[in-house]
C-alpha positions in Angstrom: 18.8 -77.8 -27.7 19.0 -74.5 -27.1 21.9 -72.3 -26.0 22.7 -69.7 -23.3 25.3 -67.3 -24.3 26.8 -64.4 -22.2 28.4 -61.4 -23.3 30.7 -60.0 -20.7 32.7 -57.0 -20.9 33.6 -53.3 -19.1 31.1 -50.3 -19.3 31.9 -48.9 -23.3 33.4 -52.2 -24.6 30.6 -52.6 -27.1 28.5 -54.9 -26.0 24.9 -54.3 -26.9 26.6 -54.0 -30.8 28.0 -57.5 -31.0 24.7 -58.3 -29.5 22.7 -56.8 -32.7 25.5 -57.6 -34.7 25.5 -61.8 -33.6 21.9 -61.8 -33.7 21.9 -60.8 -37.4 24.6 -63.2 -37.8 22.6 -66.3 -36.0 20.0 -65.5 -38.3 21.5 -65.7 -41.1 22.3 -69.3 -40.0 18.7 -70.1 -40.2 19.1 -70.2 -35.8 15.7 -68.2 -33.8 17.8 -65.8 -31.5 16.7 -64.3 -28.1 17.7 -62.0 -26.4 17.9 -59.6 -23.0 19.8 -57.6 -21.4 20.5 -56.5 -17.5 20.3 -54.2 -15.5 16.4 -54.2 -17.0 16.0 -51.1 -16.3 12.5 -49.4 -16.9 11.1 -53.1 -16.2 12.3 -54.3 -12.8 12.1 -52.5 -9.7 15.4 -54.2 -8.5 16.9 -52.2 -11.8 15.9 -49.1 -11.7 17.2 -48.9 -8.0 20.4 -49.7 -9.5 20.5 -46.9 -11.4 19.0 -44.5 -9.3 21.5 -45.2 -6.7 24.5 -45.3 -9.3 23.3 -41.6 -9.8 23.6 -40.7 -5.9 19.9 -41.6 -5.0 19.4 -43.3 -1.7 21.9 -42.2 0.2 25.1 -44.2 0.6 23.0 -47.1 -0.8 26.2 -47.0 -4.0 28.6 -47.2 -1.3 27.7 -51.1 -0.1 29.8 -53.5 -2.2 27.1 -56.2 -1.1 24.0 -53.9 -1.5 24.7 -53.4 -4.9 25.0 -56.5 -6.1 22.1 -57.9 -4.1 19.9 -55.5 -6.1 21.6 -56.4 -9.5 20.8 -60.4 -8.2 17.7 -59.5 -7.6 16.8 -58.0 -10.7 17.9 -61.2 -12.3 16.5 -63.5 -10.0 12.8 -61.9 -11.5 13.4 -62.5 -14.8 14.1 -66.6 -14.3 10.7 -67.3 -15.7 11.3 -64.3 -19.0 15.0 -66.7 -19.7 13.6 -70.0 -19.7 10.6 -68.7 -21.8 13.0 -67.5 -24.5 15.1 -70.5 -24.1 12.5 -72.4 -24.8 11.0 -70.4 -27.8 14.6 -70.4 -29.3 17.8 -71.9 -30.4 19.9 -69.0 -29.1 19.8 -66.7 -26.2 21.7 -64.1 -25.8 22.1 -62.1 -22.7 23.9 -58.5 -22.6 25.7 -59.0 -18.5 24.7 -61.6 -16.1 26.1 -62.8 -13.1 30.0 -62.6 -14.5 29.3 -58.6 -14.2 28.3 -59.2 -10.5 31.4 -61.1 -9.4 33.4 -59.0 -11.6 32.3 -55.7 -10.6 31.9 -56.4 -6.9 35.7 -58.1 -6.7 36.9 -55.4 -8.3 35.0 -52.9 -5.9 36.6 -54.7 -2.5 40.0 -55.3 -4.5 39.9 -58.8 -4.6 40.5 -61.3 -7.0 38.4 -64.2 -8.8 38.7 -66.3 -6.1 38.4 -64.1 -3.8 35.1 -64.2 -0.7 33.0 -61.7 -2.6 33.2 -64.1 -6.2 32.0 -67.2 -4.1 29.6 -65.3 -2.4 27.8 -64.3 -5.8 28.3 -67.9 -6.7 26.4 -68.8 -3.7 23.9 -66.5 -4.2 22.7 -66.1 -7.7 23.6 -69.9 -8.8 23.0 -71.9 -5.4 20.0 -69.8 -3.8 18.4 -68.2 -6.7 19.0 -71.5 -8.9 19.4 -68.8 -12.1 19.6 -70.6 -15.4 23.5 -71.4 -15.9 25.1 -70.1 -18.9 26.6 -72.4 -21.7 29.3 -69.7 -23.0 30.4 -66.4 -22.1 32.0 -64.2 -25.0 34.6 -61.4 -23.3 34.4 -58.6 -25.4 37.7 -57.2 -24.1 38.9 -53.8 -24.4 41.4 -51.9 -22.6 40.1 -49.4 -19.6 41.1 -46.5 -21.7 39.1 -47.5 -24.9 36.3 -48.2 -22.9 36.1 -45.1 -20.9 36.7 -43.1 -24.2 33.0 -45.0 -25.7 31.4 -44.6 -22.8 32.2 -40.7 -22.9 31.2 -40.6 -26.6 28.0 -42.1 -25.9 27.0 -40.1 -22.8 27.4 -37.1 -25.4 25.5 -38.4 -27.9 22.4 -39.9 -25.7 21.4 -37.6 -22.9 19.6 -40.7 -21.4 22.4 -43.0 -21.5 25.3 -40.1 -18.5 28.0 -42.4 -17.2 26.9 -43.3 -14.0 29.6 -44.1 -10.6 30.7 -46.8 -11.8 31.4 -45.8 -15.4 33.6 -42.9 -14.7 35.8 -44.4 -12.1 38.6 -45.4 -14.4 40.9 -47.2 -11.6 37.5 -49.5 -10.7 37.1 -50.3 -14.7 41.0 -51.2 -14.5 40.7 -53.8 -11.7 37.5 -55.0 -13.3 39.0 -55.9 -16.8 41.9 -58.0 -14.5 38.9 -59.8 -12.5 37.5 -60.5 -15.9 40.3 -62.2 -17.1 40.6 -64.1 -14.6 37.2 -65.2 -14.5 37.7 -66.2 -18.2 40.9 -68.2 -17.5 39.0 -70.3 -15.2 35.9 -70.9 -17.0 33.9 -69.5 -13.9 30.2 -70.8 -14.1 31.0 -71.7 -17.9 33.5 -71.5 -20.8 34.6 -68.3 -21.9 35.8 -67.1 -25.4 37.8 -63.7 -25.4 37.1 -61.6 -28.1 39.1 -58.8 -29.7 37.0 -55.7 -29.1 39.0 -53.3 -31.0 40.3 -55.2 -33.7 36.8 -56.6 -34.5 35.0 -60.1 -34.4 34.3 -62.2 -37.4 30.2 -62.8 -36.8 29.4 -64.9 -39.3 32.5 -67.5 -37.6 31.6 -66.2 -34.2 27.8 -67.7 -35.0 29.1 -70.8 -36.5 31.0 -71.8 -33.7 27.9 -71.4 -31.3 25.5 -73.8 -33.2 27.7 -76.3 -33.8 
């Protein structure tokens, strides 16, 4: 059966590396990994309004709390068909933010906690009404707010393409977000969470073990 794995984590924590790095690792294993990774920007509409509006396009479009994280819900809600098609075609999946990053990011944004309106409101919308394919593990890549901002600088500087957006540079909204996170992760919202250490490092080839067994 195959599985659904999440990794979760602020802007700069690392995230699309432990992708690459796991995916190695899984294959090692002998496992066929998949994998994608949101916003799709370049590919969905929904995306690329995103980021557009996270640098000032549109107006005030940034500005809505709820706006926001429609478009981000949207984008995910068009790539159903794309998840269960690599699902099916493999033994692993892994996906690079899903609907954690919504509730996290939006709580965060009204200053609210995990179980706060806004959480159950993405709940609501991208589980319930959009019936998105439920995750079987999220891994928190966790870093601290300063670390994060300080990668997220480096790689603005070394990838023209890749500018920290609104939400990247505003260090007091990646601080609230890596509480909401935690939270999230000690309630196994949607689906268990494993917290790794994203400074120290993460043993892969234990990491992959643990998610075919």
């Amino acid at each position: 059966m195959s599985r659904l794995v999440v990794i979760e984590g602020l802007d700069g924590a690392g995230k699309r590396t432990l992708s690459e790095g796991l995916t190695a690792a899984l294959e090692e294993t002998g496992a066929r990994v998949g994998s994608l990774a949101f916003p799709r920007y370049g590919r969905s509409i929904h995306a690329d309004l995103v980021r557009e509006a996270l640098h000032r396009g549109h107006g005030d479009l940034a500005d809505s709390v709820y706006g926001m994280a429609m478009l981000y819900a949207l984008d995910r809600s068009g790539a159903v068909g794309e998840i269960r098609d690599l699902l099916a075609a493999n033994d692993v999946v892994l996906l690079d933010r899903y609907v954690a990053s919504n509730a996290a990011y939006a709580a965060a944004r009204l200053r609210q906690h995990a179980d706060g309106e806004v959480v159950r409101w993405v709940w609501d919308l991208e589980v319930t009404r959009f019936a998105l394919p439920r995750p079987d593990a999220h891994l928190l890549l966790r870093v601290s707010p300063e670390v994060a901002g300080q990668r997220a600088v480096q790689r603005a500087e070394a990838d023209s393409a890749r500018g920290r957006d609104a939400f990247e540079s505003d260090d007091s909204l990646q601080q609230r977000c890596a509480a909401v996170y935690d939270e999230l992760a000690e309630t196994s919202w949607l689906a268990p969470w494993q917290v790794l250490d994203g400074v120290g490092g993460v043993d892969l080839p234990m990491l992959a073990k643990s998610l075919t067994s």
